[in-house]
N, C-alpha and C positions, 0 to 999 in steps of 0.2 A: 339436362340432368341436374343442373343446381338447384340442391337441397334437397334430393332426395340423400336416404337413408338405406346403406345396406346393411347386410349383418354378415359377418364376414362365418367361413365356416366352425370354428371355434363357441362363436356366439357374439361374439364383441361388433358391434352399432360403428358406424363411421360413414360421412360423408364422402362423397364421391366427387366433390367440387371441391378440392382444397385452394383455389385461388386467393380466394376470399380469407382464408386464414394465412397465408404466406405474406399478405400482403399487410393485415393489422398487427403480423408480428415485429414490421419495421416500423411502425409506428404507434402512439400512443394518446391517446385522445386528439388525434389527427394531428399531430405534432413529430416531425421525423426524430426518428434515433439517433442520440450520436453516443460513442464511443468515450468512456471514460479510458485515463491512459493507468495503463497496468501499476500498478507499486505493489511489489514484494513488500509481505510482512514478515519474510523470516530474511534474518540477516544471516550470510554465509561467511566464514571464514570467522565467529568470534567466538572467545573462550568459553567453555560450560559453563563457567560459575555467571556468566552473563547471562544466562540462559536463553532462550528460543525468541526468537522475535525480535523488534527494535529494541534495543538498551534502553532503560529509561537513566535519563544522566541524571534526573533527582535521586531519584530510589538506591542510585549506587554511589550519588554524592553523601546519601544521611547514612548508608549502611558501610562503606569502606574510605569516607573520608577524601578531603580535597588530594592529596597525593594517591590515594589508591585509584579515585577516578579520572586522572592523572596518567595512571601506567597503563588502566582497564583502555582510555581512547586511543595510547601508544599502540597498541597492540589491533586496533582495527582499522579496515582501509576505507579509502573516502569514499566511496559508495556508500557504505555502512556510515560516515561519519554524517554525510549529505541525507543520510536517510533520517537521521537524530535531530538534524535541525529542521528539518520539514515536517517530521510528524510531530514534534512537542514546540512548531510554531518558534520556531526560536530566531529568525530571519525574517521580521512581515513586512518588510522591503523587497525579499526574496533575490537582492544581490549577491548576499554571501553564499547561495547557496548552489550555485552554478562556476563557484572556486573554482582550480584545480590543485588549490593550496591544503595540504590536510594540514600543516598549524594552524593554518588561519582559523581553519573550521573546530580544530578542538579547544582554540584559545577560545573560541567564541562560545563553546560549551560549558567551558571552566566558566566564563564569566556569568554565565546566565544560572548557572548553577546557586552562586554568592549567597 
């Protein structure tokens, strides 16, 4: 029956051999699939005026200043801080960023900030 063509009662066409499609969906120009590893883009637990997503530490260094971005990183947890320095690359050693130190990780934001 591979390759034939039914028509279901509705009207809608579909094959009757899905092997062949089960099997090019793990791969991809005959190259197997792997798994990119999940990252959240919403960060949970930081203030509204931070708004939705990763904080950008530039955007909130030229808009409230080296102490206000200062109090804005006091206030978030290192999940959140770890997520600030991996999306805007601020780690390309990628040591700092498997901390468990959140000073560490926001002094390194202040600095990068400069």
């Amino acid at each position: 029956m591979a390759g034939e063509h039914t028509t279901s009662p509705d009207g809608y066409a579909f094959d009757e051999d899905t092997s062949h499609t089960a099997h090019t969906a793990h791969t991809t120009a005959g190259k197997p699939h792997t798994a990119r590893a999940f990252r959240p883009r919403l960060v949970t637990g930081a203030p509204p005026e931070l708004g939705t997503g990763i904080p950008d530490p530039f955007a909130l260094r030229k808009r409230l200043g080296k102490d206000g971005l200062r109090a804005a990183l006091a206030e978030l947890r290192l999940g959140s801080l770890r997520a600030i320095v991996r999306e805007y690359a601020l780690d390309p050693g990628g040591k700092v960023g498997k901390l468990n130190d959140a000073e560490k990780l926001r002094a390194l934001i202040l600095a990068a900030t400069n």
